[in-house]
N, C-alpha and C positions, 0 to 999 in steps of 0.2 A: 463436437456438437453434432454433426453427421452422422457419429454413428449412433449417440443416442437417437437422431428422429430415425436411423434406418432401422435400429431394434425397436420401436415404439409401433412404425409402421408391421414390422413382422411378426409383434406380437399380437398386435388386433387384428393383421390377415389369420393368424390361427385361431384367434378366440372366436369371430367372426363363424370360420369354416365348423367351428365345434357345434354351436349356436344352432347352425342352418342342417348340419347333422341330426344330432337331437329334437329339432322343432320337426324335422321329416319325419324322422322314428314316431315321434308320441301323436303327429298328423293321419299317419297311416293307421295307428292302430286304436284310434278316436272314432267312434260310431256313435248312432243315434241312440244305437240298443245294445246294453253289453248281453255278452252270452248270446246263446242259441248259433243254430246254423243261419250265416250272412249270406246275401247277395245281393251286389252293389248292382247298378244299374247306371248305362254310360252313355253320355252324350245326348237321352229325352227320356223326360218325366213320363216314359207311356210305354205302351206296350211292342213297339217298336225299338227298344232302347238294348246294348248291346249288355249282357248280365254276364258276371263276373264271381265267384266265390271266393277269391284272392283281389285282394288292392293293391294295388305297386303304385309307385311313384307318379308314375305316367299317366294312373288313371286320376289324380287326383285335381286337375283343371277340367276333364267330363265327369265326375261325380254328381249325378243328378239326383240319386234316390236309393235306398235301403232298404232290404226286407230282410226280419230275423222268423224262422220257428223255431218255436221250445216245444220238445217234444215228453209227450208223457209227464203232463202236467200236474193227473193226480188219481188217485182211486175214485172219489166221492163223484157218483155219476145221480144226475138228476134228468127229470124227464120235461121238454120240452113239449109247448103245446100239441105241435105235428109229431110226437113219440119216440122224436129222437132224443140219445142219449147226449147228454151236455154238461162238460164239467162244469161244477161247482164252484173247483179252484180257477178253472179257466175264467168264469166270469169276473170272479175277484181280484183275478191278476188285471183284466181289462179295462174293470174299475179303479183300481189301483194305478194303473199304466195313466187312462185320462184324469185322475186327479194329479198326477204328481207331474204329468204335461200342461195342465192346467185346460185340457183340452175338453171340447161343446160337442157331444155325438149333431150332427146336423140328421142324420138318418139311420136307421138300423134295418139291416132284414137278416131274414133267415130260409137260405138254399140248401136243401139234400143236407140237412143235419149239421150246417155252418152257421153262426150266427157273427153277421159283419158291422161292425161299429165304425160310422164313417166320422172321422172329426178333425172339425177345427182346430191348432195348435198354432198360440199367440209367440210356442216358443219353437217350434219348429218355421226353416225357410220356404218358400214357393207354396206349390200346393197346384191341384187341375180340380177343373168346373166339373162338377156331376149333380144332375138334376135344381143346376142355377145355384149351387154353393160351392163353397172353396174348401177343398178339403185336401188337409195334408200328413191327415193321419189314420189310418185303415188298420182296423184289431179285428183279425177272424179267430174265432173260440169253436174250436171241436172238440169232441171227448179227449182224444188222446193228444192234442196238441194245442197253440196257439200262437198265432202267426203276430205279426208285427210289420207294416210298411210304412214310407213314407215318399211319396205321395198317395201311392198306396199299392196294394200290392198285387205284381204281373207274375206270372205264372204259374206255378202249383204250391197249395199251404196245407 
């Protein structure tokens, strides 16, 4: 009888170790935004926070936040009010991005030929205050690219 619980015990220490392998693997390579160029953002939701383009293991209890760009979005260039050039596909990807996050633009602007969609996401976690809302999902649309953050996005798009 001994030996069966010592092989019972040694077979669930390995199923166990399999389990906790695998759950790492598909952990690590789990983002908010598939594709594009990633960088994770470690240890504060802000622009203070340590960024990363590779996630390891270790960053995965400071994992604060995420920014993807897709670069070279589309041909179809359309003219914004102030005469900058603005994709077409970009915008519909953004539209696209906040319906299928189910996400509430709270504000929009547009700097030097960017246009930033700030929004609420009921399925996205956290989120930081700007201009008295919670915002934890940030889509900047330029001609030739489009960005992705979340809470939203620090450094260059």
């Amino acid at each position: 009888m001994a030996f069966g619980v010592k092989r019972f015990f040694s077979t669930a220490a390995a199923l166990l170790a399999c389990l906790f392998v695998g759950l790492t693997v598909c952990l690590m390579h789990v983002s908010a935004f598939s594709g594009g160029r990633s960088t994770y953002y470690l240890h504060s939701p802000s622009s203070q926070a340590e960024m990363t383009n590779i996630l390891e293991l270790r960053d995965l209890a400071a994992l604060s936040g995420e920014s993807v760009v897709y670069l070279d979005v589309g041909e179809k260039g359309s003219l914004t009010e102030e005469g900058k050039g603005l994709s077409e596909e970009g915008k519909e990807i953004a539209e696209t991005i906040m319906k299928s996050y189910r996400a509430k633009p709270e504000f929009v602007e547009e700097i030097a030929g960017t246009v930033s969609y700030y929004c609420y996401s009921p399925m996205l976690k956290g989120g930081v205050e700007l201009r008295g809302k919670k915002i934890n999902l940030h889509i900047a649309v330029r001609t030739e690219s489009v960005a992705l953050g979340t809470p939203i996005i620090f450094g260059g798009y």
